[in-house]
TORKOL-4160 file (C-alpha; in steps of 0.2 Angstrom, whole numbers, padded with zeros to 4 digits, m for minus):
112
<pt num="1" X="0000" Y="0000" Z="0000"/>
<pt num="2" X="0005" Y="0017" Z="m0003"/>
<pt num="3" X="m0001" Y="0032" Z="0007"/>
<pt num="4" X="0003" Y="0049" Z="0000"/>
<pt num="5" X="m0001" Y="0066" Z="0009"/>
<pt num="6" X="0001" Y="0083" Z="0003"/>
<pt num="7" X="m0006" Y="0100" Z="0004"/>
<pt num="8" X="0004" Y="0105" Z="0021"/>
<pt num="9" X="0013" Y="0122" Z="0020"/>
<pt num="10" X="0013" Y="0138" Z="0030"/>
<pt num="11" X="0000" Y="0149" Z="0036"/>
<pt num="12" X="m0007" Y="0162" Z="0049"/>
<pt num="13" X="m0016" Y="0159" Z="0062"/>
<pt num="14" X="m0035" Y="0159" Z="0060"/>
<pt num="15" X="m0032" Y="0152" Z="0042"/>
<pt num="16" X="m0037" Y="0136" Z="0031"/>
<pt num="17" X="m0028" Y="0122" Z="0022"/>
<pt num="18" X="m0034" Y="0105" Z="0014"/>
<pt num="19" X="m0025" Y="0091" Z="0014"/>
<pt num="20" X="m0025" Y="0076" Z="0002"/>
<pt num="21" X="m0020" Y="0060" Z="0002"/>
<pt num="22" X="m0020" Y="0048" Z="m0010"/>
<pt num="23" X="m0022" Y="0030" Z="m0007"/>
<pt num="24" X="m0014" Y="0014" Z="m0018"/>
<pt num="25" X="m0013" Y="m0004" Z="m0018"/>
<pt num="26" X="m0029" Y="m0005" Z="m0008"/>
<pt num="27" X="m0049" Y="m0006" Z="m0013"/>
<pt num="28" X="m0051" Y="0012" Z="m0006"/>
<pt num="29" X="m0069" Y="0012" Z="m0005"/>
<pt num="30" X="m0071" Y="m0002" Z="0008"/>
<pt num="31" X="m0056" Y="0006" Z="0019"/>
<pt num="32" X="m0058" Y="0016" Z="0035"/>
<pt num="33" X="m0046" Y="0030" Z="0035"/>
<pt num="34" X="m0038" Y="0041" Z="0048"/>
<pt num="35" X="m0027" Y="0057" Z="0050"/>
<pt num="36" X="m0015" Y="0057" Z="0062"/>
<pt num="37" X="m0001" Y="0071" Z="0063"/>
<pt num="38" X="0015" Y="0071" Z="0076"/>
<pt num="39" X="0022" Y="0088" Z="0083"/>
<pt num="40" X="0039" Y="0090" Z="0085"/>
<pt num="41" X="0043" Y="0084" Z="0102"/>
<pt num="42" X="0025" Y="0074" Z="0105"/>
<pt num="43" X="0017" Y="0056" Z="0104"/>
<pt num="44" X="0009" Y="0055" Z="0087"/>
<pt num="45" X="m0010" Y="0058" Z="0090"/>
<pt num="46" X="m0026" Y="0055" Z="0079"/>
<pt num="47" X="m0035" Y="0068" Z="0074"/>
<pt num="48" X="m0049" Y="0061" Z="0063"/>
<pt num="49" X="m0057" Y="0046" Z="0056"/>
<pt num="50" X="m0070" Y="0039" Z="0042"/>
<pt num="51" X="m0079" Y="0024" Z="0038"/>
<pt num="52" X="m0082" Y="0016" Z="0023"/>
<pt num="53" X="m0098" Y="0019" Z="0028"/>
<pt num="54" X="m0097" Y="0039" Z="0031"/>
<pt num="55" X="m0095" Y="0038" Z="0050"/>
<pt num="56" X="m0082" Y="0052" Z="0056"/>
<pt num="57" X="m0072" Y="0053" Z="0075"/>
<pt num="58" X="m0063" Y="0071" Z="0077"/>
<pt num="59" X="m0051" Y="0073" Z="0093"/>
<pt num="60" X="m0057" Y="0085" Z="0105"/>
<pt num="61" X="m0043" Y="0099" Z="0100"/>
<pt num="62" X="m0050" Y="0099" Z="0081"/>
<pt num="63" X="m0068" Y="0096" Z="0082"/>
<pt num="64" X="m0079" Y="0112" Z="0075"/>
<pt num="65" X="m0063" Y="0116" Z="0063"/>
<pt num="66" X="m0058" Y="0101" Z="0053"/>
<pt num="67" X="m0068" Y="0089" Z="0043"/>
<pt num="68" X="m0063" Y="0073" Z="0034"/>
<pt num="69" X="m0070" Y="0067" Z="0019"/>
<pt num="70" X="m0067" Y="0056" Z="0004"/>
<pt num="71" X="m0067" Y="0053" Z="m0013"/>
<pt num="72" X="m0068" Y="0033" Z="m0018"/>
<pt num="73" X="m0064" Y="0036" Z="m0036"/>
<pt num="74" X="m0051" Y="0047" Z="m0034"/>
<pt num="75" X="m0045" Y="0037" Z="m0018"/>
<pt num="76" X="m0043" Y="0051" Z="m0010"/>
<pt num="77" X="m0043" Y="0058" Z="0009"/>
<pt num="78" X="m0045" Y="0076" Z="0011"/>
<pt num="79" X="m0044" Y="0084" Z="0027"/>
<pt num="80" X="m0051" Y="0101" Z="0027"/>
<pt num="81" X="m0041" Y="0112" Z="0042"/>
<pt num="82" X="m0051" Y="0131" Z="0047"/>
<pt num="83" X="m0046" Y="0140" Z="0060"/>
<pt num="84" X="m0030" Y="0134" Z="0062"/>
<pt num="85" X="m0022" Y="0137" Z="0076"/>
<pt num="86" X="m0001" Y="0136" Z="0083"/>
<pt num="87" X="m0006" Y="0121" Z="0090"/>
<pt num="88" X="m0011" Y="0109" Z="0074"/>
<pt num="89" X="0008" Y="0112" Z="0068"/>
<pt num="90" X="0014" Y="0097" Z="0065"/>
<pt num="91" X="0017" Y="0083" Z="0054"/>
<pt num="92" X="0000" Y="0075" Z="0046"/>
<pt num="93" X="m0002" Y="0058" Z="0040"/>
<pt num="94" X="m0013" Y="0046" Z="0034"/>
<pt num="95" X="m0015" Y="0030" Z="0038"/>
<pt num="96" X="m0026" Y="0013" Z="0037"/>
<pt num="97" X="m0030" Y="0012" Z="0055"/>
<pt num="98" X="m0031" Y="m0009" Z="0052"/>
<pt num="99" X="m0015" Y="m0008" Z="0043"/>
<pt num="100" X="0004" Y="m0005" Z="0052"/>
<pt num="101" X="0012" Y="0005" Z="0038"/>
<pt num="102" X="0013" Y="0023" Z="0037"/>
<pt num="103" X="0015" Y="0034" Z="0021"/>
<pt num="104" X="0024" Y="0050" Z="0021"/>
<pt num="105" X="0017" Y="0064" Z="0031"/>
<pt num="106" X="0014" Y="0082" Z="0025"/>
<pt num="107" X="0020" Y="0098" Z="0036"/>
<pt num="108" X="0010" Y="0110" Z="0041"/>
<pt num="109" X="0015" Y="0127" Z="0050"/>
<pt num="110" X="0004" Y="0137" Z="0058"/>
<pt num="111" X="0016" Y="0153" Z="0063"/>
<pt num="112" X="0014" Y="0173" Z="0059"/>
């Protein structure tokens, strides 16, 4: 399988990014998904998941401001960020949460 983020970058405070990641070597459609993302010094934490099915989980820090969604024929997770905040800098990644590996990450930077 191969997981590949993107859309990190830097931005203000109070502003938006999307990330994308696109999934291959797996049936996407029948995956659950997840974003995890991993600050410099900290435990790597989830942030948000999706069903197959449509069901999403948000952690506490991110609910009200990021949204996950897919797109199965693209196989493509997205991960809508507003409102960011210093805080959500990090490292972001996607990941099968049944599966052990782990793509590359994306960087965001939330800095003025």
């Amino acid at each position: 399988v191969q997981l590949q983020a993107s859309g990190g970058g830097l931005v203000q405070p109070g502003g938006s990014l999307r990330l994308s990641c696109v999934v291959s070597g797996r049936p996407f459609s029948i995956l659950g998904m997840a974003w995890y993302r991993q600050a410099a010094g900290k435990e790597r934490e989830a942030v948000a998941a999706l069903t197959s099915e449509g069901e999403t989980a948000y952690a506490d820090s991110v609910k009200g401001r990021f949204t996950i969604s897919r797109d199965n024929a693209k196989s493509t997770l997205y991960l809508q960020m507003i409102n960011l905040k210093a805080e959500d800098s990090a490292v972001y990644f996607c990941k099968i949460p049944a599966e052990d590996s782990w793509g590359q990450g994306t960087l965001v930077t939330v800095s003025s």
